[in-house]
C-alpha positions in Angstrom: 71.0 120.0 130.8 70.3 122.1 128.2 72.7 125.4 128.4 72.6 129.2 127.0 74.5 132.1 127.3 72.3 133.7 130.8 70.5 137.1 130.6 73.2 138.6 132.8 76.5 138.0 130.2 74.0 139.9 127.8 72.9 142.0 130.1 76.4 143.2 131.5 77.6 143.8 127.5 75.0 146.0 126.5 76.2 148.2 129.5 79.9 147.9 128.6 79.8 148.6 125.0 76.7 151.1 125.2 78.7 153.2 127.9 82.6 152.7 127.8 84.0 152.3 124.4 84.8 155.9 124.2 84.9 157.0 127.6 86.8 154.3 128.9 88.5 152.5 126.6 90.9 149.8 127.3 94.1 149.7 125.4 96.7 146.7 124.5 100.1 147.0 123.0 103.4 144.9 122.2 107.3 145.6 123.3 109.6 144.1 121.6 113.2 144.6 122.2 116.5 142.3 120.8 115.6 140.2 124.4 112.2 140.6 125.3 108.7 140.2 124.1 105.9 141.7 126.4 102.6 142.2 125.7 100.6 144.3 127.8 97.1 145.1 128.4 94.9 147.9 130.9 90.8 146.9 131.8 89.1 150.3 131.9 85.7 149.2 133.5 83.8 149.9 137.3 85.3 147.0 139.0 88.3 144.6 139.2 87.0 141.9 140.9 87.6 138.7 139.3 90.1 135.1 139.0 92.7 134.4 137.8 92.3 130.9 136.6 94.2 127.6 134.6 92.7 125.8 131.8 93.4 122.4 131.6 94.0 120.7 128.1 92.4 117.3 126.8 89.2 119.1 127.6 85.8 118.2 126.0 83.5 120.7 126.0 80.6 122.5 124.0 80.1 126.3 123.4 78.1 128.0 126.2 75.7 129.6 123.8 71.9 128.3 122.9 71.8 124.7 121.2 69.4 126.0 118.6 72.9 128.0 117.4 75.1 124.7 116.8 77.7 125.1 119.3 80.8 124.2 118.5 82.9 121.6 120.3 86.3 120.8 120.8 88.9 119.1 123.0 91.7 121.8 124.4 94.8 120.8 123.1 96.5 123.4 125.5 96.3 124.8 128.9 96.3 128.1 129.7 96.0 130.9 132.7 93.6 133.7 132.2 92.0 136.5 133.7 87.9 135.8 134.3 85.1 138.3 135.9 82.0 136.9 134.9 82.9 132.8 134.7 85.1 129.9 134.2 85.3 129.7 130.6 84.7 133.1 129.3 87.7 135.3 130.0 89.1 138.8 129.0 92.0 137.4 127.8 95.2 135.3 128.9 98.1 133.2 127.6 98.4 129.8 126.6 101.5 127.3 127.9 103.2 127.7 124.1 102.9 131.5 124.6 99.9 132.7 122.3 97.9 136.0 124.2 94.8 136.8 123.3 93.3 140.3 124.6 89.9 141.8 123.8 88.6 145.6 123.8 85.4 147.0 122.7 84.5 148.5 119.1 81.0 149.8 118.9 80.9 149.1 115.2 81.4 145.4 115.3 79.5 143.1 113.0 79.8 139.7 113.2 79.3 137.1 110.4 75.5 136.5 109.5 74.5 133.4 110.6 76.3 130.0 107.9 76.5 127.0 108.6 79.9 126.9 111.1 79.0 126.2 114.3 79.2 129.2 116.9 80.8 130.4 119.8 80.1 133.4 122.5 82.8 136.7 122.2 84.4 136.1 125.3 84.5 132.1 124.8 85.9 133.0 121.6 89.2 133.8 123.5 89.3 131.0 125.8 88.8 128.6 122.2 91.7 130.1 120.9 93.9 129.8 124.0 92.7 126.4 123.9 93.5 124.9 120.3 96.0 127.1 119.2 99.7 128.5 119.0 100.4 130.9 116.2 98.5 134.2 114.9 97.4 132.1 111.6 95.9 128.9 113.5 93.8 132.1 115.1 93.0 133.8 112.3 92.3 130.8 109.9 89.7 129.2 112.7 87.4 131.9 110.5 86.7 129.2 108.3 85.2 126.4 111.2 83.2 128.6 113.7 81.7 131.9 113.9 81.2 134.4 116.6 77.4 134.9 117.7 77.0 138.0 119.8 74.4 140.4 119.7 76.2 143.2 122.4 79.4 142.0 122.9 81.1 144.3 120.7 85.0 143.1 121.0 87.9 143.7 119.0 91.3 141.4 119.5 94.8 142.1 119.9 96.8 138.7 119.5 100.6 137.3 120.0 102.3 134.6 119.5 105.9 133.2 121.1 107.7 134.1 117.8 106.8 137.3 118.1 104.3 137.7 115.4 101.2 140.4 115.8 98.0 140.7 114.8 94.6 142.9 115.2 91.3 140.9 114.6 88.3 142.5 113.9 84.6 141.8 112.8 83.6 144.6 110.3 80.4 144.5 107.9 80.2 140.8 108.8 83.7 140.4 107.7 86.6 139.2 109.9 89.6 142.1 109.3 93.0 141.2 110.3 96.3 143.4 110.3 99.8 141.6 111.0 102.9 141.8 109.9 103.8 144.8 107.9 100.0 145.6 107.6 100.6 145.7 111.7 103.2 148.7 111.7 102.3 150.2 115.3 101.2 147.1 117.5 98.8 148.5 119.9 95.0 149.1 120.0 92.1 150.8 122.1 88.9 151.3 121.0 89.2 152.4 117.4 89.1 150.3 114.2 93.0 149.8 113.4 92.6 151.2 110.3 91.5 154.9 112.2 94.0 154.5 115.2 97.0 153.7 112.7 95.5 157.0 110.3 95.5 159.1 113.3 99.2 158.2 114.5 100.4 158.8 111.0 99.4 162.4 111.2 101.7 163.2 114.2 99.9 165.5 116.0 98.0 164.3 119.1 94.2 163.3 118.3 92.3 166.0 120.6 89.5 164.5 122.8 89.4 161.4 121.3 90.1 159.7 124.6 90.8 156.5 122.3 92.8 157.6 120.0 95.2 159.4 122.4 95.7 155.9 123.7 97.2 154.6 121.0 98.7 157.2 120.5 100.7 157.7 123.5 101.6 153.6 123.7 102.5 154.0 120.1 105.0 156.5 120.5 106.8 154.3 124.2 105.9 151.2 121.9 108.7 152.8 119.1 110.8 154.4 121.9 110.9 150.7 123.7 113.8 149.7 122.2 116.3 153.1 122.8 114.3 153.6 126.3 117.4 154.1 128.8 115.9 151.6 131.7 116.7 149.5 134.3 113.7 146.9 133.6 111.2 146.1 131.0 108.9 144.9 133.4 109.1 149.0 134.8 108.8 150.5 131.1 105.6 148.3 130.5 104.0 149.5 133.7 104.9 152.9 133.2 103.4 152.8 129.7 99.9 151.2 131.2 100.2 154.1 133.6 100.3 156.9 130.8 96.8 155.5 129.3 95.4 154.6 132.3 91.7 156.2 132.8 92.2 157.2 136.5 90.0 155.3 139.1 88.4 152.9 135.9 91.7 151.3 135.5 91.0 148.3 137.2 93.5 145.5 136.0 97.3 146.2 134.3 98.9 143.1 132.9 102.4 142.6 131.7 102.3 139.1 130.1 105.7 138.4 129.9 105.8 135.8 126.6 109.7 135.5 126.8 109.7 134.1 130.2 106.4 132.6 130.3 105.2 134.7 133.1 102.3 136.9 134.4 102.9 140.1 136.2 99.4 142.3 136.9 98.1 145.3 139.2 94.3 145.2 140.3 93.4 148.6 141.4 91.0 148.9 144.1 87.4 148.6 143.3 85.4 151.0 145.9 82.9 150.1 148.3 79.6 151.8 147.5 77.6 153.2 150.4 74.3 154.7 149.5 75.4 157.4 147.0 79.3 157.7 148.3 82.1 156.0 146.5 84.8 155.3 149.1 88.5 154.5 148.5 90.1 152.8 151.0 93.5 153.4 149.7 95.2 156.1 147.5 93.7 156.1 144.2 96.3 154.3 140.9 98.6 152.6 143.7 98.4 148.9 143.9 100.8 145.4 144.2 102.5 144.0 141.3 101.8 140.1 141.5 103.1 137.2 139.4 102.7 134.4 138.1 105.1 131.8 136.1 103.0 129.7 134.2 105.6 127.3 133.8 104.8 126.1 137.4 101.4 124.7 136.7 100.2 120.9 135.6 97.8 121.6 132.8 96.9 118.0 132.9 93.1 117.2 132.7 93.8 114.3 135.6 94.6 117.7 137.5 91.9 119.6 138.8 92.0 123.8 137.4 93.9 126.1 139.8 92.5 129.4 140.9 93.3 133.0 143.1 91.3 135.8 143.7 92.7 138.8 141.7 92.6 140.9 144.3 94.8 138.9 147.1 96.4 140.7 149.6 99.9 139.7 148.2 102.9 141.1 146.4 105.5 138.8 144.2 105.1 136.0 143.2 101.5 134.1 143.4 101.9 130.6 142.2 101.3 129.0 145.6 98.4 130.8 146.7 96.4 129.1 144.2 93.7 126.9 145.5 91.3 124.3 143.4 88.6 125.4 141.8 85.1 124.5 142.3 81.5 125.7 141.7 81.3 127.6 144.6 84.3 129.7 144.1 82.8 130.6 140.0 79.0 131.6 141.5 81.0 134.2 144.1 82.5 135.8 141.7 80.1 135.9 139.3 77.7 137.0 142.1 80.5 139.9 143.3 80.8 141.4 139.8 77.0 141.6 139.3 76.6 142.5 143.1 78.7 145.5 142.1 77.0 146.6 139.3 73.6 146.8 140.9 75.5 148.6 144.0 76.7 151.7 141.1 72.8 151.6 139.7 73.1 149.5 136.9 69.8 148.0 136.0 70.3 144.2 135.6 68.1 141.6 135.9 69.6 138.2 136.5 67.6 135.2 137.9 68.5 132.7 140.2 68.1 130.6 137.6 70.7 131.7 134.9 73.4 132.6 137.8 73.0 129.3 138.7 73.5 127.5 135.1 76.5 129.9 134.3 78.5 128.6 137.5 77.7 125.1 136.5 78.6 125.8 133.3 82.1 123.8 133.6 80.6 120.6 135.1 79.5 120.0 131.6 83.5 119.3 130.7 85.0 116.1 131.0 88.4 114.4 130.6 88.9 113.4 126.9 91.7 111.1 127.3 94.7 110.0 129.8 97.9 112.9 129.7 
C-alpha cells in the first residue's frame, strides 16, 4: 500500500504555524538542581485531546511521507512513551526508556534542507525517529548527516535532553540545521523565537514588551536560574508553577513535567470546550486540572508486546500505568477523528477525505517485528 503524509497533517500545520506561533506560543525549559533533572513543556493550541502512547523497540518501519521522497527506514532500537494528537507515530514530543526528551514548538521562519540525497522524514516523525534510535544530544544532532526533514508547513523548532543532563536547541534556518548546547546553551528554555533572539532579549534584562514569546522565555528563564535557590517543598510543584506563569490562559492545553531522573511522566490536560453553535462552554473552572503520572519504568517495550495506550484526558489523578489498554486501529482513527472533529467544530476549514483518515490510522500496520527481544 502505497503511503503519504494525508491532506489533513498538512492541512492542520498550515493552521498552527499560520495562526499560533506568536499568539500562542508554546514554551519548553530545563531544571536542573544537585538532585534532579526535569524537563518541562506547555501545548498552547485549541484542543487537548489526544494519547498518550508506548513505542515498542525492534520496530521496522518506513517514513510516513510520499515514496517519491525516499523515505527513510529504520528498526527502533528503543521504546519510548509519547504524547500523540493526530496519530500513532507522529507525536509532539516524549521520552525514550534511556531518558532522551524530545519537544517541538513552532518558528515561522524555519527552512528545512533543500532536497539531497538522504532519505526523508515528516517534522513530527522526526521526533518519534529520534526517540527511537537514539540516547544522547549528539546521536540527535549528528542524524543531520543520514536523513532530512521534508515539511512544507510544519514549521517546528526542538528543545532536546538527554539522562546526563546535556541540552540542546535544534533548529532549521536558511536550509541549515542550527544547534546550541552546552555553553552555547546558557539559558535552557525556548518558545517560539529563534534561540539566538530569545537568549538576546534575556541578556537585556528588561522584560520584552508584547512579544508574547519572548516574555516566555523570559519568565522561565529567570525560575529556570532561580531553580536551584527556590525555597520549595517539591520540584515536581516548582515545575508546574513555572508552566503556570507562561501558560496562555484557556490555549494551554497539555503541561508535562518529564521527570528524567526518575524516569517518570507527570502532565495536566486542561479541558478542551464543547462547542455549541457559536458558544464556547467550560464545564469546569478554567487553568484547574489533575496531575497524572506515569513511570515509564513499568512498561515492556518489547516488540513481542503489543503498544500500550490512555486517553489524555482520563478522569484520573496519580498514577496512570494501569489504566493503559492495547492499542489498535480503532482507538488511532478516534482520535485522529476527535482532533479534526474539533477543529471543524471552532470553524477551521479542513478538508480531509475518508480516504486519507483512513490510511493515516493504518499507518502502523505497515510495522513489523524485526527480530525476537
Amino acid at each position: 500500500m502505497k503511503l503519504t503524509i494525508p491532506h489533513l497533517i498538512i492541512v492542520m500545520f498550515i493552521f498552527f504555524t499560520a495562526n499560533f506561533s506568536s499568539v500562542l506560543p508554546c514554551t519548553t525549559f530545563v531544571l536542573r538542581s544537585s538532585n534532579h533533572l526535569l524537563f518541562c513543556r506547555n501545548l498552547d493550541w485549541y484542543t487537548g485531546s489526544g494519547i498518550l502512547i508506548t513505542n515498542q523497540k525492534n520496530i521496522e518501519k518506513t517514513a510516513c511521507i510520499d515514496s517519491a521522497q525516499n523515505p527513510v527506514k529504520w528498526i527502533s532500537k528503543y521504546g519510548s512513551i509519547t504524547f500523540n494528537q493526530v496519530g500513532r507515530d507522529l507525536p509532539f514530543g516524549g521520552m525514550n526508556e534511556t531518558g532522551l526528551v524530545v519537544e517541538h514548538m513552532s518558528l515561522s521562519n524555519t527552512s528545512y534542507p533543500p532536497e539531497d540525497e538522504r532519505p526523508a522524514i515528516q517534522a513530527c516523525q522526526w521526533i518519534q525517529f529520534q526517540l527511537d534510535n537514539y540516547s544522547t544530544i549528539n546521536e540527535v544532532i549528528n542524524s543531520d548527516k543520514i536523513l532530512r526533514i521534508v515539511d512544507a508547513n510544519s514549521n517546528f523548532h526542538f528543545l532536546v535532553c538527554e539522562r546526563s543532563g546535556k541540552a540542546a536547541s535544534i533548529e532549521f534556518l536558511n536550509g541549515k540545521m542550527i544547534c546550541h548546547s552546552g555553553d552555547d546553551l546558557p539559558v535552557e528554555a525556548l518558545a517560539n523565537s529563534t534561540y539566538e533572539e530569545s537568549l538576546s532579549c534575556y541578556k537585556k534584562i528588561t522584560e520584552p514588551g508584547d512579544n508574547v514569546s519572548l516574555n516566555n522565555f523570559f519568565k522561565a528563564a529567570q525560575m529556570v536560574n532561580n531553580f536551584e535557590f527556590a525555597n520549595i517543598e517539591s520540584d515536581i510543584e516548582y515545575a508546574f508553577k513555572t508552566l503556570s506563569m507562561v501558560s496562555q490562559g484557556v490555549f494551554t492545553k497539555w503541561s508535562i513535567v518529564y521527570d528524567i531522573t526518575n524516569m517518570k511522566v507527570y502532565f495536566k490536560i486542561f479541558e478542551t470546550p464543547k462547542v455549541a453553535g457559536k458558544q464556547i462552554i467550560f464545564l469546569n473552572v478554567p487553568g484547574t486540572a489533575k496531575v497524572k503520572s506515569v513511570d515509564i519504568r513499568g512498561f515492556d517495550f518489547s516488540c513481542s508486546n503489543t503498544s500500550k495506550v490512555i486517553d489524555l484526558d482520563i478522569d484520573k489523578e496519580g498514577s496512570v500505568n494501569e489504566f493503559f489498554t492495547d492499542y489498535s486501529t480503532a482507538i488511532n482513527k478516534e482520535f485522529i477523528v476527535k482532533a479534526f472533529s474539533f477543529f471543524r467544530k471552532m470553524g477551521v476549514l479542513v478538508k480531509i477525505s475518508d480516504d486519507d483518515l483512513d490510511k493515516l490510522s493504518k499507518y502502523p500496520e505497515t510495522f513489523k517485528c524485526a527480530a525476537k527481544d
